[in-house]
Biopython code that builds the backbone (N, CA, C, O; Angstrom):
import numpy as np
from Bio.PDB.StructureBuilder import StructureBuilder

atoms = [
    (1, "UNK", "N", (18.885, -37.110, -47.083)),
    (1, "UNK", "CA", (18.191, -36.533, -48.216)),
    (1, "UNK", "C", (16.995, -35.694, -47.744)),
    (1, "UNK", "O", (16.638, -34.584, -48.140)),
    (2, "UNK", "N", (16.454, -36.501, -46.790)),
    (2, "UNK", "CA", (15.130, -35.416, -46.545)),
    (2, "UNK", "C", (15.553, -34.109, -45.693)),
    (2, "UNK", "O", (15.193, -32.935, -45.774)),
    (3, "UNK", "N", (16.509, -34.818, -44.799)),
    (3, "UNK", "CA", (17.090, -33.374, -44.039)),
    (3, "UNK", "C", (17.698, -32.147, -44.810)),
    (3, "UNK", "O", (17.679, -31.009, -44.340)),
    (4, "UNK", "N", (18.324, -32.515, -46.220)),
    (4, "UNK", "CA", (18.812, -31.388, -46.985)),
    (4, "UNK", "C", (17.556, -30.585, -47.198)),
    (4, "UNK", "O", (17.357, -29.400, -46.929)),
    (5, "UNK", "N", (16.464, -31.791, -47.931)),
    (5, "UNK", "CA", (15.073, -30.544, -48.677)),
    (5, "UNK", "C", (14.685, -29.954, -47.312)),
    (5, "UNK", "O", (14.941, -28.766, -47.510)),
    (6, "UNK", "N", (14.384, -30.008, -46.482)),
    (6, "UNK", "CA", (14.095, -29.439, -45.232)),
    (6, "UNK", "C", (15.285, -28.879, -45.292)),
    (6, "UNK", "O", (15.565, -29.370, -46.386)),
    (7, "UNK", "N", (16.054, -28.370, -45.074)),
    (7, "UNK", "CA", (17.160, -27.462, -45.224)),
    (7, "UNK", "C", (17.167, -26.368, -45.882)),
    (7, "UNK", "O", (17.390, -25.218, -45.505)),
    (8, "UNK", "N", (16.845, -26.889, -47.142)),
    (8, "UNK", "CA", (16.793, -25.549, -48.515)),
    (8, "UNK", "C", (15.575, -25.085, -48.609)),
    (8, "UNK", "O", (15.359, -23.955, -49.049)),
    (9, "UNK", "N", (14.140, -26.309, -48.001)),
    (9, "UNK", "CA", (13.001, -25.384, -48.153)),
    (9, "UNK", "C", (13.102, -24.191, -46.564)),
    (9, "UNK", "O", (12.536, -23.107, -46.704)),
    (10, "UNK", "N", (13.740, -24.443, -45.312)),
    (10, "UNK", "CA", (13.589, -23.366, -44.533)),
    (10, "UNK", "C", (14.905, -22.380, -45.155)),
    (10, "UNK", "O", (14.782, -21.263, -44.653)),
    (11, "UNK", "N", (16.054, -22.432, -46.032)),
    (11, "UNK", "CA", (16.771, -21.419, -46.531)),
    (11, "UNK", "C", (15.668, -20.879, -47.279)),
    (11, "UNK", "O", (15.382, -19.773, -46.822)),
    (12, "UNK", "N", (15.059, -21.151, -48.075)),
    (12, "UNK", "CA", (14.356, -20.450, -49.228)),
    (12, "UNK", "C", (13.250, -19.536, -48.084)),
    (12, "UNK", "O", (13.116, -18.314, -48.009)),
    (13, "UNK", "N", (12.640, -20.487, -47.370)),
    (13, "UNK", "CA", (11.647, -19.443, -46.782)),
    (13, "UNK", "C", (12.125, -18.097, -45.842)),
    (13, "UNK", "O", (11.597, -16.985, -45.811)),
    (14, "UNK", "N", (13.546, -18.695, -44.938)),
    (14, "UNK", "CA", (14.302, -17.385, -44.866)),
    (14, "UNK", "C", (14.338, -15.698, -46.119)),
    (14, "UNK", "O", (14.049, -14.532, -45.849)),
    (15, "UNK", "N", (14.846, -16.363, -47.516)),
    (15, "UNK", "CA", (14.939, -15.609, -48.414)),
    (15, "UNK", "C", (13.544, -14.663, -48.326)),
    (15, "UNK", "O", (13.368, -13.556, -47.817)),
    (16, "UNK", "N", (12.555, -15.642, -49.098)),
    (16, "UNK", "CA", (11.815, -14.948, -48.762)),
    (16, "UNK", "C", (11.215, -14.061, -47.900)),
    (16, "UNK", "O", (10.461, -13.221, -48.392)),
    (17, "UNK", "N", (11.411, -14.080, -46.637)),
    (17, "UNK", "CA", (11.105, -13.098, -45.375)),
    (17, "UNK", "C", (11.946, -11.647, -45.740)),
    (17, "UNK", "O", (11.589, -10.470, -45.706)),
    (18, "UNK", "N", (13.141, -12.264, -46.077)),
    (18, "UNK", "CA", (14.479, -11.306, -45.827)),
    (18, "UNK", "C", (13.798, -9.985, -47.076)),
    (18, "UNK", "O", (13.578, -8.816, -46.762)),
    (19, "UNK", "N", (13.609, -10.492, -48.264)),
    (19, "UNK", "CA", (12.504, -9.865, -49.483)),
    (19, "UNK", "C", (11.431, -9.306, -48.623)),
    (19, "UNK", "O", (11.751, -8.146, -48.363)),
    (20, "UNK", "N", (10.658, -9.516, -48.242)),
    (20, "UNK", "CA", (9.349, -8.590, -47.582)),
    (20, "UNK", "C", (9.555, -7.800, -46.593)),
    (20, "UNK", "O", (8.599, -7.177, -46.130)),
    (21, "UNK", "N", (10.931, -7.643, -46.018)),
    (21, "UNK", "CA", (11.179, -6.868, -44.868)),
    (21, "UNK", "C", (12.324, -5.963, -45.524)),
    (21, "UNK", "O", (13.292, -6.503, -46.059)),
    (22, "UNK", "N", (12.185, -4.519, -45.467)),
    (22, "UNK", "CA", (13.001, -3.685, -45.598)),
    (22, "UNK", "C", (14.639, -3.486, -44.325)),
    (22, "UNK", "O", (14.454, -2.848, -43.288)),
    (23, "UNK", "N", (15.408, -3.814, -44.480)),
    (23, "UNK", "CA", (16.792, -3.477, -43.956)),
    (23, "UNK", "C", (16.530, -2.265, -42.756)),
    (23, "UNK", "O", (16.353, -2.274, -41.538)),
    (24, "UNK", "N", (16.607, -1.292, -43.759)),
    (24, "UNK", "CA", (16.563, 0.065, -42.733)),
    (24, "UNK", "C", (15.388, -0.012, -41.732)),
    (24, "UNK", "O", (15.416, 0.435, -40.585)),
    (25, "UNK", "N", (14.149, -0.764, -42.443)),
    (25, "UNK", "CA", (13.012, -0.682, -41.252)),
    (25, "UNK", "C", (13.965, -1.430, -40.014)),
    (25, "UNK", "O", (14.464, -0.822, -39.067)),
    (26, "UNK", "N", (14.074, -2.823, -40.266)),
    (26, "UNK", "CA", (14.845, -3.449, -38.993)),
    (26, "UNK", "C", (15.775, -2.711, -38.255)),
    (26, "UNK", "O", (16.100, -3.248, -37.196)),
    (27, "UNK", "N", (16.248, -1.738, -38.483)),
    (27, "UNK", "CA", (17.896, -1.200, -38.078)),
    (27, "UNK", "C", (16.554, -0.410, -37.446)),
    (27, "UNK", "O", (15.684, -1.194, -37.066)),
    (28, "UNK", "N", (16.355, 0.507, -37.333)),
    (28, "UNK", "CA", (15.042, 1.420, -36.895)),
    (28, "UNK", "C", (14.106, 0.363, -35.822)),
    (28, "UNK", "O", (13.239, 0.852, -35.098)),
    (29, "UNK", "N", (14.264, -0.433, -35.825)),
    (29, "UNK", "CA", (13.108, -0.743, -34.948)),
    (29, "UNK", "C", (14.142, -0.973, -33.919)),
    (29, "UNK", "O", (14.111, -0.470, -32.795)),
    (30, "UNK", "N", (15.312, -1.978, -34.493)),
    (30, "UNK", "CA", (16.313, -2.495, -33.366)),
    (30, "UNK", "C", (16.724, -1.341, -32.413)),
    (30, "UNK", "O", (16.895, -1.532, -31.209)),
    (31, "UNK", "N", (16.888, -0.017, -33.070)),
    (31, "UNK", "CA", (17.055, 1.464, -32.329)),
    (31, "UNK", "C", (16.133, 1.446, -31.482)),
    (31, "UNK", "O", (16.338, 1.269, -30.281)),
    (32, "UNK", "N", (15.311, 1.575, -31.855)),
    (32, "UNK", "CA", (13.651, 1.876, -31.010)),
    (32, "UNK", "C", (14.234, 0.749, -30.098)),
    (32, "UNK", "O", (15.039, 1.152, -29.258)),
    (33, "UNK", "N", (13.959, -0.656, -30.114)),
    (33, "UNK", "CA", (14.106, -1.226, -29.288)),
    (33, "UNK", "C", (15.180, -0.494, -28.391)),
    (33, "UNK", "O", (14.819, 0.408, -27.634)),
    (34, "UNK", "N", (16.449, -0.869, -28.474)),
    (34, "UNK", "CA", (17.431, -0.814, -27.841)),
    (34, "UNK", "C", (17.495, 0.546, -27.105)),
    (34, "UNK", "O", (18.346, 0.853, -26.271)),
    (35, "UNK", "N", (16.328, 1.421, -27.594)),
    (35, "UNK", "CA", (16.188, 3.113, -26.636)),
    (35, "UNK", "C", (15.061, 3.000, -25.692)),
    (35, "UNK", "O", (14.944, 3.832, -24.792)),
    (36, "UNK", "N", (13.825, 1.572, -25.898)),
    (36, "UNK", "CA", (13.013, 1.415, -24.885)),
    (36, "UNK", "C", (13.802, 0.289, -24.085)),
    (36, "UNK", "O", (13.110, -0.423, -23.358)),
    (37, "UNK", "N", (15.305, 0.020, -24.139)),
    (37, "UNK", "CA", (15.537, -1.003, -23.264)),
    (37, "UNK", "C", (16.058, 0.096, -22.047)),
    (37, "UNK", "O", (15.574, 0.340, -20.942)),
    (38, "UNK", "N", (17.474, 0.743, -22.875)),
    (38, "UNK", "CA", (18.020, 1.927, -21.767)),
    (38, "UNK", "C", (17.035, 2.329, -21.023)),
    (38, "UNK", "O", (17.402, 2.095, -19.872)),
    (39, "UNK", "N", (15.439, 3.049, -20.985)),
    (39, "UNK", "CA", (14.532, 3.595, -20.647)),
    (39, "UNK", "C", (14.350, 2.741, -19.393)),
    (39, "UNK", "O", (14.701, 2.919, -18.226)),
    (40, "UNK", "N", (13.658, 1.709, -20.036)),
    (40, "UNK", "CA", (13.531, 0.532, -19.057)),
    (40, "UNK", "C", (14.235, 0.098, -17.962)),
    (40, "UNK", "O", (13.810, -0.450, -16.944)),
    (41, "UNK", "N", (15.469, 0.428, -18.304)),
    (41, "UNK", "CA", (16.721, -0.442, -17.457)),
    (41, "UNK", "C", (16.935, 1.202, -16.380)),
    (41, "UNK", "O", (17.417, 0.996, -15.267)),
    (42, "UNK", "N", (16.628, 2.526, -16.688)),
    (42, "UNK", "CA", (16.979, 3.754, -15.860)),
    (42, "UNK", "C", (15.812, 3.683, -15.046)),
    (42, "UNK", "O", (15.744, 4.081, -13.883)),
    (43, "UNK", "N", (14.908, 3.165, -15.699)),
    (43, "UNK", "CA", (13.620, 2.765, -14.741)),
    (43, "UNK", "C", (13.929, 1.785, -13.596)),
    (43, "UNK", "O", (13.814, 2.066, -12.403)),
    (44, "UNK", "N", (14.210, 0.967, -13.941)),
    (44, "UNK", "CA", (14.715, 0.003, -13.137)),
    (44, "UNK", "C", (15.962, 0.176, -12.163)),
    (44, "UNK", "O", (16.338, -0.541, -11.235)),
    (45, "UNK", "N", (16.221, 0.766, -12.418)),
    (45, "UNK", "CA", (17.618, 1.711, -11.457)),
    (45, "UNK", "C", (16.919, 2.670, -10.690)),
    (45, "UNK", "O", (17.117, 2.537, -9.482)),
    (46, "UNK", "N", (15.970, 3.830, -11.088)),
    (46, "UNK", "CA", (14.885, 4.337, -10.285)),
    (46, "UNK", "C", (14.265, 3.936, -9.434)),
    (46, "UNK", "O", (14.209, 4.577, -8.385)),
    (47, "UNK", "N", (13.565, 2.705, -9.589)),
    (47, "UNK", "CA", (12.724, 2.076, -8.830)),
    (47, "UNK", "C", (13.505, 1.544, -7.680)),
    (47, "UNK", "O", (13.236, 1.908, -6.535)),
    (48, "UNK", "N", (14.606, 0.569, -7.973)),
    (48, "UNK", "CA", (15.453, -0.440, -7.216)),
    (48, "UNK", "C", (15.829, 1.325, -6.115)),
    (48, "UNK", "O", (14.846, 1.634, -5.440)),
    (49, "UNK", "N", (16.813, 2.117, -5.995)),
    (49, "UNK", "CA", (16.593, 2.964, -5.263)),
    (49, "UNK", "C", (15.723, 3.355, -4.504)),
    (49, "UNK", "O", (15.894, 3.451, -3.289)),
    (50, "UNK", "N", (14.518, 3.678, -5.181)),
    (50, "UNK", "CA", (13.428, 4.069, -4.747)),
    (50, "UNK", "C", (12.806, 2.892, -3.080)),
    (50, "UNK", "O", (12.466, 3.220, -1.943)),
    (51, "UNK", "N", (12.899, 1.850, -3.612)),
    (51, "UNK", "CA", (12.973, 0.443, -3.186)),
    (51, "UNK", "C", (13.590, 0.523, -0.999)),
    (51, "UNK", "O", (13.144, 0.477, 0.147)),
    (52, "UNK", "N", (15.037, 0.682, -1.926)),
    (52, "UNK", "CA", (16.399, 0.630, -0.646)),
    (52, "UNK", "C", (16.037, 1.840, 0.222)),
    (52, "UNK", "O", (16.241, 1.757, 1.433)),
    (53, "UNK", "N", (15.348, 3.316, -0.470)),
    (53, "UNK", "CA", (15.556, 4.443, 0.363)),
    (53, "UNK", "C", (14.004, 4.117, 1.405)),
    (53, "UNK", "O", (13.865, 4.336, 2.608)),
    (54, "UNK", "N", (13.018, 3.548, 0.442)),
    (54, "UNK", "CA", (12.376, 3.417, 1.728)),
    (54, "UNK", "C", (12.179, 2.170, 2.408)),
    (54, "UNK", "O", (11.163, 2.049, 3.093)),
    (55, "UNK", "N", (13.092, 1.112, 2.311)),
    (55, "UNK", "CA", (13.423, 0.217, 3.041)),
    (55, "UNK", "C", (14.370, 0.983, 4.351)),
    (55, "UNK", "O", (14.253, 0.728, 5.549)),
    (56, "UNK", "N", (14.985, 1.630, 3.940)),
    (56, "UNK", "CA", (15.648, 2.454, 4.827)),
    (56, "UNK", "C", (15.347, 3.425, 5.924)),
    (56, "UNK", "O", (15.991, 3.564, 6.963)),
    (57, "UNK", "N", (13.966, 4.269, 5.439)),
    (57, "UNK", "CA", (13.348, 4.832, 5.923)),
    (57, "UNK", "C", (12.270, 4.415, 6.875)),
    (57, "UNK", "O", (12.028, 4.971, 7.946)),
    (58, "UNK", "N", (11.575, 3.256, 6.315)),
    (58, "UNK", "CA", (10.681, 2.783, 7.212)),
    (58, "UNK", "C", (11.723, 1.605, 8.705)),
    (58, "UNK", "O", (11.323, 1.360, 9.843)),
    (59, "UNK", "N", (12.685, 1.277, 8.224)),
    (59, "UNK", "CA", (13.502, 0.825, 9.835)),
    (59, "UNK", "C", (13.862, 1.850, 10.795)),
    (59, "UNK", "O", (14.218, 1.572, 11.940)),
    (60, "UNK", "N", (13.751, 3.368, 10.214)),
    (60, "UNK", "CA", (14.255, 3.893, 10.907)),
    (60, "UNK", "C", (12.888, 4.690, 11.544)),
    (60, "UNK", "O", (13.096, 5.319, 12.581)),
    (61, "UNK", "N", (11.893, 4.701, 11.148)),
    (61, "UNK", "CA", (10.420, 4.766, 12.339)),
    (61, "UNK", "C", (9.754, 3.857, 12.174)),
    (61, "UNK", "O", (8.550, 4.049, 12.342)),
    (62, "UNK", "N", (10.152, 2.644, 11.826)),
    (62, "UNK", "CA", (9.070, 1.485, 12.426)),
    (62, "UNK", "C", (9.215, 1.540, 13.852)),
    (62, "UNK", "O", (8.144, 1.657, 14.448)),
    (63, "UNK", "N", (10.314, 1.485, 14.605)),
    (63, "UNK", "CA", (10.587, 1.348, 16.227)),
    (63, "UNK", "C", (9.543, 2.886, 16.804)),
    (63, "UNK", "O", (8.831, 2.868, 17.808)),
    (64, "UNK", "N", (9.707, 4.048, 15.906)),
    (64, "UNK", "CA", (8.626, 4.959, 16.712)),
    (64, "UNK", "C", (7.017, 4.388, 16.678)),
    (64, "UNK", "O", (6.188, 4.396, 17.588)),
    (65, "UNK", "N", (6.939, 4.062, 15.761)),
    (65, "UNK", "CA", (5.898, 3.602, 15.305)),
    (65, "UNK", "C", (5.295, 3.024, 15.744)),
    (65, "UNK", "O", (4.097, 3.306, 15.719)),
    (66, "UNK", "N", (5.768, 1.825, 16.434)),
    (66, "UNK", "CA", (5.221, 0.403, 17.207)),
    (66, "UNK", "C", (5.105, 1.086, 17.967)),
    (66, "UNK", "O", (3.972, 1.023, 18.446)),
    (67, "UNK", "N", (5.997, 2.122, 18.609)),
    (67, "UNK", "CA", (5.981, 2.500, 20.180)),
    (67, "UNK", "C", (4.898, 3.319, 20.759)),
    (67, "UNK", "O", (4.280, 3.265, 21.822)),
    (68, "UNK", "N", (4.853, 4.212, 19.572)),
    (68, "UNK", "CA", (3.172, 5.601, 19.545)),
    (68, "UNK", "C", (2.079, 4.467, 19.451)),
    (68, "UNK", "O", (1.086, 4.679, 20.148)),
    (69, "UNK", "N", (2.083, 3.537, 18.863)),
    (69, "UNK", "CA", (0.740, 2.345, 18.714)),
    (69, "UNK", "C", (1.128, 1.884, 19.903)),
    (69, "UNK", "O", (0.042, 2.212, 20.381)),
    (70, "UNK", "N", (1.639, 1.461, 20.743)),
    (70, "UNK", "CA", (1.331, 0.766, 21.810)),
    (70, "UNK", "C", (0.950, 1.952, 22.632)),
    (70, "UNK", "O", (-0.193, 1.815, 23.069)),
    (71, "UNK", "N", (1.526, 3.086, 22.996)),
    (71, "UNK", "CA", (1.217, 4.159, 23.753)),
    (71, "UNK", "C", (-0.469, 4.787, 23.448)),
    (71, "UNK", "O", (-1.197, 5.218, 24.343)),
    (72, "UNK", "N", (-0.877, 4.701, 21.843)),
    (72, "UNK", "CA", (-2.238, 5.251, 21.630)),
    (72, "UNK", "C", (-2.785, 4.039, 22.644)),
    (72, "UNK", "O", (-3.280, 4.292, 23.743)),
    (73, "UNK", "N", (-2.607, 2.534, 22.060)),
    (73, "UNK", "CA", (-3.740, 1.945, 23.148)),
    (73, "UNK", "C", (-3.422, 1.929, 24.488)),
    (73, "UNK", "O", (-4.238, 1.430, 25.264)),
    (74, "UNK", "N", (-2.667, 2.259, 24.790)),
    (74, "UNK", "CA", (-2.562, 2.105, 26.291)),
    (74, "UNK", "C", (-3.588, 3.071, 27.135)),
    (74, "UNK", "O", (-4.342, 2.798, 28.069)),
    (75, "UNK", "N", (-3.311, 4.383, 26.406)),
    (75, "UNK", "CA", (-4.421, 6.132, 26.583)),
    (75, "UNK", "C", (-6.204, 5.711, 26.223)),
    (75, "UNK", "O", (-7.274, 6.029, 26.742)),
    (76, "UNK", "N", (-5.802, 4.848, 25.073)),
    (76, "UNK", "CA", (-7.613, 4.095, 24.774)),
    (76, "UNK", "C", (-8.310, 3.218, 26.044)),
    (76, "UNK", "O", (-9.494, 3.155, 26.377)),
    (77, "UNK", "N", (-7.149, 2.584, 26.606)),
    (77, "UNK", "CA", (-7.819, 1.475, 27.329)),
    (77, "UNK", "C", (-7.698, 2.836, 28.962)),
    (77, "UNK", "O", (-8.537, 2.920, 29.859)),
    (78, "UNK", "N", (-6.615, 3.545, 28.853)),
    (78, "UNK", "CA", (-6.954, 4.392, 29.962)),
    (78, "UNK", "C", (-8.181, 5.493, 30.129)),
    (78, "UNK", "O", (-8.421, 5.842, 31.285)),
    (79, "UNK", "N", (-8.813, 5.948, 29.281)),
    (79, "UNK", "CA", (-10.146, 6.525, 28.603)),
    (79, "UNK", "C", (-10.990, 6.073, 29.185)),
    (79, "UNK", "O", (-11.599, 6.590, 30.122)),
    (80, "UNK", "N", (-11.204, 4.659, 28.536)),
    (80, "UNK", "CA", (-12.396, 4.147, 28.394)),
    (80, "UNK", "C", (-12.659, 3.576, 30.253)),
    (80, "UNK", "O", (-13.682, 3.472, 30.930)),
    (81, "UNK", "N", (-11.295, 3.333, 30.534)),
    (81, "UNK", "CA", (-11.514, 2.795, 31.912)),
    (81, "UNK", "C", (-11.719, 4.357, 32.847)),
    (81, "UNK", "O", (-11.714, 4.193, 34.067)),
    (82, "UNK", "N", (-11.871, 5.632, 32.415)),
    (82, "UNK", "CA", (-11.746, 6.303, 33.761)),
    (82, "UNK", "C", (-13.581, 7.121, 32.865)),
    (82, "UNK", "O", (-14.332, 7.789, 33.575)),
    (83, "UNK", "N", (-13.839, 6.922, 31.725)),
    (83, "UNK", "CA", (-15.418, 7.223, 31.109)),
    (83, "UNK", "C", (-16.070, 6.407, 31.929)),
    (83, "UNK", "O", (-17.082, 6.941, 32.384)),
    (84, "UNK", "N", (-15.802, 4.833, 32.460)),
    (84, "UNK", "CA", (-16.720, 3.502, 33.043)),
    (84, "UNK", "C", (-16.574, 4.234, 34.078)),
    (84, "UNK", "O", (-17.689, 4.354, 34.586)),
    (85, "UNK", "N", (-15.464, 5.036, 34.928)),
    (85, "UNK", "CA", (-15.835, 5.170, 36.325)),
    (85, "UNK", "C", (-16.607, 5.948, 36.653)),
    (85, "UNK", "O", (-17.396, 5.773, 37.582)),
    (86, "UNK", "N", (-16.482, 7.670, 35.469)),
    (86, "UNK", "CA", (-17.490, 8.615, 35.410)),
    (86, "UNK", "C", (-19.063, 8.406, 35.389)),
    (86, "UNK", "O", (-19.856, 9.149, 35.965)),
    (87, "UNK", "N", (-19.483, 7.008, 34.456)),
    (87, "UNK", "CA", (-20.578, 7.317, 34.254)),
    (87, "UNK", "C", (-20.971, 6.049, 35.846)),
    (87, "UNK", "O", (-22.075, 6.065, 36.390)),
    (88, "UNK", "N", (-20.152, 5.368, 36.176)),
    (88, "UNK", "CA", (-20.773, 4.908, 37.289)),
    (88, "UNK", "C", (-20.315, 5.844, 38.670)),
    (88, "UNK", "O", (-20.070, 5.179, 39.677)),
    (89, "UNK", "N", (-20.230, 6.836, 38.742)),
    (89, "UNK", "CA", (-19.902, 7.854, 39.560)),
    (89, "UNK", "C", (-20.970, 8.824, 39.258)),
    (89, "UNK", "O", (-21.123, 9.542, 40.246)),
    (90, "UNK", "N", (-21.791, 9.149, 38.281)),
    (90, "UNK", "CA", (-22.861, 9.717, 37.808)),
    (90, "UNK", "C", (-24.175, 9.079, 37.768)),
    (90, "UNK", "O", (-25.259, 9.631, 37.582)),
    (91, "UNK", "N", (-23.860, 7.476, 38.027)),
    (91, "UNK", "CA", (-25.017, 6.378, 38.693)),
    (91, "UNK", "C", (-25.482, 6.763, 39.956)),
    (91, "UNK", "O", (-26.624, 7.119, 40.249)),
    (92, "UNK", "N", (-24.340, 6.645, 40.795)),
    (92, "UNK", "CA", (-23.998, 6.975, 42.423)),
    (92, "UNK", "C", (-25.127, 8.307, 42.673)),
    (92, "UNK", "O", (-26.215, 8.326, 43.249)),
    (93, "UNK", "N", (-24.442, 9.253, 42.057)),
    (93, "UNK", "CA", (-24.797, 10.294, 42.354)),
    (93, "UNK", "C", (-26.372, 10.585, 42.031)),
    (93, "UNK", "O", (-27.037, 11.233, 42.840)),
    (94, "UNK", "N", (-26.905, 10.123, 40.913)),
    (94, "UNK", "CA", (-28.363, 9.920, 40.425)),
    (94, "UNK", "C", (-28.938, 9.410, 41.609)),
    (94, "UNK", "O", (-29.730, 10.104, 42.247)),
    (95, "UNK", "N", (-28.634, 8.306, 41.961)),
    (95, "UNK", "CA", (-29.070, 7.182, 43.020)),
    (95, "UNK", "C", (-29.283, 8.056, 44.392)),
    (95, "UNK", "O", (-30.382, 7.969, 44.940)),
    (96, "UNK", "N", (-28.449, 8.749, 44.866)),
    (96, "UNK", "CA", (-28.472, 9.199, 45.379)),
    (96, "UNK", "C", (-29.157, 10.908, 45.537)),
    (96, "UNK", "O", (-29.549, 11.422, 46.585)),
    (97, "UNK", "N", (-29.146, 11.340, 44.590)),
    (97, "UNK", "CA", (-29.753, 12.809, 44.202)),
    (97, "UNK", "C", (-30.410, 12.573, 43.494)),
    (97, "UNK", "O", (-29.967, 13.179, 42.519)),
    (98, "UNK", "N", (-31.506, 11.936, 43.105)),
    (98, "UNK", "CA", (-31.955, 12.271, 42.118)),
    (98, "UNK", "C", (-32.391, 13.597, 40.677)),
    (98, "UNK", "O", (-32.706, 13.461, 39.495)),
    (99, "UNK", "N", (-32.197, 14.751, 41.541)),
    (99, "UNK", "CA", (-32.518, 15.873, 41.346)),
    (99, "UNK", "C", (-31.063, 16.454, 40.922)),
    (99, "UNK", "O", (-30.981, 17.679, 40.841)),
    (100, "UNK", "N", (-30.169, 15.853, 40.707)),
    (100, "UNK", "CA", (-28.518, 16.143, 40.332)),
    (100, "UNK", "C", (-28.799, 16.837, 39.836)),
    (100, "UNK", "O", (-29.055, 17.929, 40.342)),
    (101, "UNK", "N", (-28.954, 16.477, 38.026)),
    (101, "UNK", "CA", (-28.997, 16.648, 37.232)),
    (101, "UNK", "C", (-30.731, 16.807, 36.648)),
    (101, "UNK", "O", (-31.469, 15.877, 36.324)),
    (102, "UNK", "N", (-30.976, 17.933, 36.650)),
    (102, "UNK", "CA", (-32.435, 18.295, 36.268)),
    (102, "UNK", "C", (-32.938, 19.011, 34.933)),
    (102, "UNK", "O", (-34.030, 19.467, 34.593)),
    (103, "UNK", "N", (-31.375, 18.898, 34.164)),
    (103, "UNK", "CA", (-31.887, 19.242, 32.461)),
    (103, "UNK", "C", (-31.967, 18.192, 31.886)),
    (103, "UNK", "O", (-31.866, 18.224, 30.660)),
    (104, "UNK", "N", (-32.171, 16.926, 32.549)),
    (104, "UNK", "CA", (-32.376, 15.544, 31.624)),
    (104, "UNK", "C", (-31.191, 14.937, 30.940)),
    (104, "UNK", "O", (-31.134, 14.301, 29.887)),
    (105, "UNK", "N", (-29.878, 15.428, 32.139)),
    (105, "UNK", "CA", (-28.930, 15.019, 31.032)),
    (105, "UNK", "C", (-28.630, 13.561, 31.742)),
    (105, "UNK", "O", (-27.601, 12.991, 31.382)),
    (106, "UNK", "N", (-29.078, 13.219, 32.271)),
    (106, "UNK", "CA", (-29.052, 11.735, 33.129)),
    (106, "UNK", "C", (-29.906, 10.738, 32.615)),
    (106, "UNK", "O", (-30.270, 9.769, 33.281)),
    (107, "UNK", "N", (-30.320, 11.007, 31.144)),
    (107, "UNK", "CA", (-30.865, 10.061, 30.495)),
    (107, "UNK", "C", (-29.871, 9.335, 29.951)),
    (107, "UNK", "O", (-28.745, 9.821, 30.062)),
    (108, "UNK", "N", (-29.975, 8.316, 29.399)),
    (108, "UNK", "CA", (-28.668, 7.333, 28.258)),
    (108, "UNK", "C", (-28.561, 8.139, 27.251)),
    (108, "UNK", "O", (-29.323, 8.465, 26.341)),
    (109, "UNK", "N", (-27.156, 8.502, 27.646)),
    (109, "UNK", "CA", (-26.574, 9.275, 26.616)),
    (109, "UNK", "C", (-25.704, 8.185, 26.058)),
    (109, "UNK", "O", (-25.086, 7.343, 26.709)),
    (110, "UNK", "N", (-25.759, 8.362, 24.455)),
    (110, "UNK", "CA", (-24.917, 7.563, 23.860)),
    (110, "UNK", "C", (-23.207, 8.154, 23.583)),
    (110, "UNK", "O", (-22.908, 9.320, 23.328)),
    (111, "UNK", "N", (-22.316, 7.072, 23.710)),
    (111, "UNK", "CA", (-21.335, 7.197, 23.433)),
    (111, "UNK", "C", (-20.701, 8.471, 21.957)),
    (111, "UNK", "O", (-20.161, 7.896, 21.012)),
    (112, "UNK", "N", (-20.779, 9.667, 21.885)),
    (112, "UNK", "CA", (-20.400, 10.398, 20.490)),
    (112, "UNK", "C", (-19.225, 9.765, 20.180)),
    (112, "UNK", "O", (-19.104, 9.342, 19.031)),
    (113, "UNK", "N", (-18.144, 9.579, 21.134)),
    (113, "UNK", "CA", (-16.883, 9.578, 20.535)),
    (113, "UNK", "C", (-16.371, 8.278, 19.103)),
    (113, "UNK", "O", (-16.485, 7.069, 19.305)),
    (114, "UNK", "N", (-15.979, 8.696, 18.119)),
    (114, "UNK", "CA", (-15.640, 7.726, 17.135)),
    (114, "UNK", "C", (-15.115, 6.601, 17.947)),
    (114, "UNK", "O", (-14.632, 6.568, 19.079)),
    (115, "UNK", "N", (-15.375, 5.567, 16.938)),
    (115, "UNK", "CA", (-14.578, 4.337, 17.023)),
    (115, "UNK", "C", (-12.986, 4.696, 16.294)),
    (115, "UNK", "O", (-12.912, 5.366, 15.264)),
    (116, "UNK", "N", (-12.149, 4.317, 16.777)),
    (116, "UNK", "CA", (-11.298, 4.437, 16.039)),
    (116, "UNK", "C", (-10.424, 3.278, 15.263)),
    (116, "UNK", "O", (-9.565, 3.438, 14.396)),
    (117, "UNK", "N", (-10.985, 1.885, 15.935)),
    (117, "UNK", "CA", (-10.565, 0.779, 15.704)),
    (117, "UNK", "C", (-10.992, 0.464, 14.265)),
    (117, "UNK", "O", (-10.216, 0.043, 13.407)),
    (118, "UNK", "N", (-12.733, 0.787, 14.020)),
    (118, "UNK", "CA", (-13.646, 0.895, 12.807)),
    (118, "UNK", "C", (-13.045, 1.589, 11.508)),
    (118, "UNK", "O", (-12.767, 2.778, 11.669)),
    (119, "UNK", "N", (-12.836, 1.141, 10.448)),
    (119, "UNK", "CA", (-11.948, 1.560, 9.535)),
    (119, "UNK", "C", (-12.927, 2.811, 8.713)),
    (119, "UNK", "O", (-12.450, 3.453, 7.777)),
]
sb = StructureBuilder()
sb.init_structure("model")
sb.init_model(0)
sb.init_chain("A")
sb.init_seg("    ")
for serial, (resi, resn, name, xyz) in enumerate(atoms, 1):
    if name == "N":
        sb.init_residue(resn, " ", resi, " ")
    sb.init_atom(name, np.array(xyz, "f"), 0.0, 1.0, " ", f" {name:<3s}", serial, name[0])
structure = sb.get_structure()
């Protein structure tokens, strides 16, 4: 018994909804919907591509990639090791001449060159 009135009072409140909502509006929205789903879903087909081509792309120069990064530091650490020999080869020579260099460029000169490690 109670499950029927609970029955007929959610039929009735159905009715009522079905009364405050126009037909054609629903058919119109369900359109709308169903034209932002296609949208959505070509999007999603876009993207997923988009996805694979540069999954694709980046395997095929990640291997250069790693390889130029190991080669830049290898040239960094070769730099910096033949700058240490210059400026202690320009010690030597101070030490020894003092008068080398007589425009004062044998003061501490600071490093110009960027960091490149420093973001």
């Amino acid at each position: 018994m109670e499950e029927e009135s609970i029955r007929e009072a959610s039929n009735e409140v159905c009715r009522e909804f079905k009364t405050l909502i126009d037909e054609r509006d629903l058919d119109s929205l369900k359109q709308l919907q169903l034209l932002i789903l296609g949208r959505l879903q070509d999007s999603n087909a876009v993207l997923s591509h988009f996805n694979e081509n540069s999954e694709n792309c980046f395997a095929e120069v990640s291997a250069d990639f790693s390889r130029n990064t190991r080669l830049l530091k290898s040239m960094k650490l070769d730099l910096d090791y033949i700058f240490q020999k210059l400026r202690g080869m320009k010690d030597k020579i101070l030490a020894t001449y003092p008068d080398a260099f007589p425009d004062g460029s044998a003061k501490e000169v600071l490093d110009r060159r960027p960091d490149l490690e420093m973001p």
